[in-house]
N, C-alpha and C positions, 0 to 999 in steps of 0.2 A: 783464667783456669781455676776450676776449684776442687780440692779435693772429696773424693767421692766418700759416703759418710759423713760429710760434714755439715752440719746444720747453720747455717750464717743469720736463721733468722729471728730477729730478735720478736719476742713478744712484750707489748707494754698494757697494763692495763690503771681503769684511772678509779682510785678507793673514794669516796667520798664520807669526810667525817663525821661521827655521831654522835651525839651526846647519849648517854645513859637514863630513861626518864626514872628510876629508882636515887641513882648516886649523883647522877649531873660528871659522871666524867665523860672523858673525851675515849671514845674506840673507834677503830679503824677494821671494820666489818669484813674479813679478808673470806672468800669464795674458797670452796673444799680446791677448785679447779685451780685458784692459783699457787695456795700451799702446796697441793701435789707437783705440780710443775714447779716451786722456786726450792723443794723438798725441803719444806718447813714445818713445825708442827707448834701447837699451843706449849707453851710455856717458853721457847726457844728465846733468845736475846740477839737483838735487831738491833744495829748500829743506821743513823739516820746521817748519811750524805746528803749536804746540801748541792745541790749542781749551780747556783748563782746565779740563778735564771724562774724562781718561782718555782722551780721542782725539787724534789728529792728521792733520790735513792735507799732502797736499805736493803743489807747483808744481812746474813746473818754471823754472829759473833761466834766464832770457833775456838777451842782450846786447846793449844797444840799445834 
């Protein structure tokens, strides 16, 4: 049974890393589509969950 309204379903998507060819650093190229949906925005601070399996999660860091 599930309740109605409820969304169960999970969206995953896969970032692939890049280097910067100006600075040589490392970015992580994030789509308008997935910041809109994880309601994230440039500048925000992203805590990196490791899952112990070769992936990682990340949140975002709240105050309060």
């Amino acid at each position: 049974m599930t309740d109605k309204g409820v969304n169960n379903i999970m969206t995953t998507w896969t970032i692939t890393v890049e280097e910067d060819p100006e600075t040589g650093e490392l970015i992580l190229p994030f789509l308008k589509d997935f910041l809109d949906k994880a309601g994230w925005q440039e500048g925000d601070t992203l805590n990196w969950i490791d899952n112990k399996d070769g992936t990682w999660c990340l949140e975002k860091v709240t105050n309060g």
